[in-house]
N, C-alpha and C positions, 0 to 999 in steps of 0.2 A: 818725908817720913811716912805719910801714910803713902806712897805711892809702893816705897818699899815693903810695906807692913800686906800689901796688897798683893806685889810679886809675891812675898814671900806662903801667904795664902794661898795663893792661884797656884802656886806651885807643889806646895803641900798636897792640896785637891788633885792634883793630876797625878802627882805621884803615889795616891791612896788610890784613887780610878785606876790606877793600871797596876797597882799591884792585886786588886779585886778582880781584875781582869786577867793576870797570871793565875790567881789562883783559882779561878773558874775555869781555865782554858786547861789546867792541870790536874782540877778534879774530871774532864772529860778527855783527857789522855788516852789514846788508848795503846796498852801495855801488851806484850804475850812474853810468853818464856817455857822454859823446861821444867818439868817435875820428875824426879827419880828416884824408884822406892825401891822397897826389897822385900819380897812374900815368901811364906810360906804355905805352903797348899795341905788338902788330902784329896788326890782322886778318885775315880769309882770307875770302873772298867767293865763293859758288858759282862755279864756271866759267858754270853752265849760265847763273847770273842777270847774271854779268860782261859775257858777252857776247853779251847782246839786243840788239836792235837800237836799243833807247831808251834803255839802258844805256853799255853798253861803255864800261866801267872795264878796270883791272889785279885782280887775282884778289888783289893785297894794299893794305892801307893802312895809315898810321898813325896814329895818335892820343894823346893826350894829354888829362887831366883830374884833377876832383875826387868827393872822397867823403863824407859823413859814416857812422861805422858805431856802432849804441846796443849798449851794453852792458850786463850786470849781474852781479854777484859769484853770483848764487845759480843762474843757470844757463848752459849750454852756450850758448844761443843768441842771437846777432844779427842783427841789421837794418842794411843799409846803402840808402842813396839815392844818386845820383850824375850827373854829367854826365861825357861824352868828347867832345871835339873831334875829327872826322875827316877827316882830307887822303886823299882817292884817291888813284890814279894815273890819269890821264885817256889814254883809250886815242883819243878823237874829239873833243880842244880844238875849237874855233872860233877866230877871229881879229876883232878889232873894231877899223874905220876911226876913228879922231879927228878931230874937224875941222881938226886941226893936222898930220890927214896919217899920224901915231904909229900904228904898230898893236899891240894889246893881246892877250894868250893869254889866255884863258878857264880857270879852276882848276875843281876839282872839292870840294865838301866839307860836310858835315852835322853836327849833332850828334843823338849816342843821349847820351838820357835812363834812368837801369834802377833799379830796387830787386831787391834781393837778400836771402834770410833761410836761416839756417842755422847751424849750431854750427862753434864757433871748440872745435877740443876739444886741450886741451895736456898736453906729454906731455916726458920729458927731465929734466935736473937743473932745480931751481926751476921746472919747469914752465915753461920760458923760449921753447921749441918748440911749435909748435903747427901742427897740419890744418887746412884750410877744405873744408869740403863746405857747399855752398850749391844755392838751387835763385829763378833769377831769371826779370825779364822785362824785354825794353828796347822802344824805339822809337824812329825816327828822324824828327828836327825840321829841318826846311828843305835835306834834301840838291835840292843844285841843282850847275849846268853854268854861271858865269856870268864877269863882267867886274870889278874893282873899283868902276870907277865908277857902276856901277847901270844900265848902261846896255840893259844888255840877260842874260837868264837863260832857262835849261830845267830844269824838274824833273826831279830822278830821282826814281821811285819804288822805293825803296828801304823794307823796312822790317827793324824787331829781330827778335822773337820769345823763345819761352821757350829758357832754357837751364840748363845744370848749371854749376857749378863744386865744380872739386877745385881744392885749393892746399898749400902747406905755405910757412912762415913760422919767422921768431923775432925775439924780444924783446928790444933792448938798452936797459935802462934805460926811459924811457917812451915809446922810438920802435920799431917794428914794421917790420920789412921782410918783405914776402912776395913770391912767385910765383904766380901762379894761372891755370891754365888753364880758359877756358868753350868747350864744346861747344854748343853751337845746337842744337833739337829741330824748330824752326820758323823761316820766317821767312827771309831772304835772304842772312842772314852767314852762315856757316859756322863758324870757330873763331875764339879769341881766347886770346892769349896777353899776359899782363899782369904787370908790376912794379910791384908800391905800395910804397908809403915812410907809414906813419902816426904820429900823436902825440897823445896826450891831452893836455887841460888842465887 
């Protein structure tokens, strides 16, 4: 009986010891995944490149877009990819005749493309707050001067460049809201001023 009473102990112990032992080995797991938000910007566009003559835009735009940003448990740093949808402000519309007589206004609008990499570094109770310092590059895809119906377009040439971002943010749960500001180094935009909303899966 007591030999039994003694298995039964020793064996309790072992199977406490290694369940203490998964759950050590699980809190030093290391984890990575995806995060995908969705922003809203305002940008700021040189004066000087707003209003060229091949240009002549408004000195602000808006925009709207998506992200993906990689993660990992065992360091500071991510990676994001992304696209932004951009609406100018057209400073020299155009007008297009229809054969039905209709006249149409001309919009303004491109998309920047950007990867970004940098430490997400958190800080606050649970580590629930966190900075963004990032160091990115963008580029812009089809900005144009044009009609809905295709009928007629002007390129802008417009392009990204490299940029910095500071931000600061926090965590509710496993949605992210941040702020972040990018300064331009390069390139035709000037600053950017951006709200993301993110969420793991």
């Amino acid at each position: 009986m007591k030999t039994h009473t003694l298995t039964q102990a020793t064996l309790i112990g072992l199977l406490s010891l290694a369940g203490s032992s998964l759950v050590w080995a699980g809190n030093d797991r290391v984890y990575s995944g995806w995060s995908w938000g969705v922003n809203i910007d305002q940008l700021h566009i040189s004066s000087d490149v707003a209003n060229r003559p091949d240009i002549q835009l408004g000195t602000t735009a808006n925009a709207f877009g998506i992200s993906a940003e990689h993660f990992s448990s065992d360091t500071d740093m991510t990676y994001t990819i992304g696209v932004d949808f951009i609406s100018y402000n057209d400073n020299n519309p155009f007008y297009y005749e229809h054969d039905s007589g209709r006249y149409e206004q001309s919009r303004a609008d491109s998309y920047l493309i950007y990867g970004e990499a940098g430490p997400k570094i958190r800080f606050g109770m649970d580590d629930m707050s966190f900075f963004n310092v990032k160091l990115g590059y963008s580029d812009t895809v089809g900005s144009s001067r044009y009609v809905d119906c295709g009928c007629y377009s002007e390129k802008l040439k417009l392009s990204g460049g490299l940029y910095g971002v500071i931000g600061i943010g926090h965590s509710f749960g496993n949605f992210d809201v941040a702020l972040n500001f990018n300064q331009y180094l390069t390139g035709d935009l000037d600053n950017n001023l951006s709200l993301k909303v993110s969420t793991t899966f």
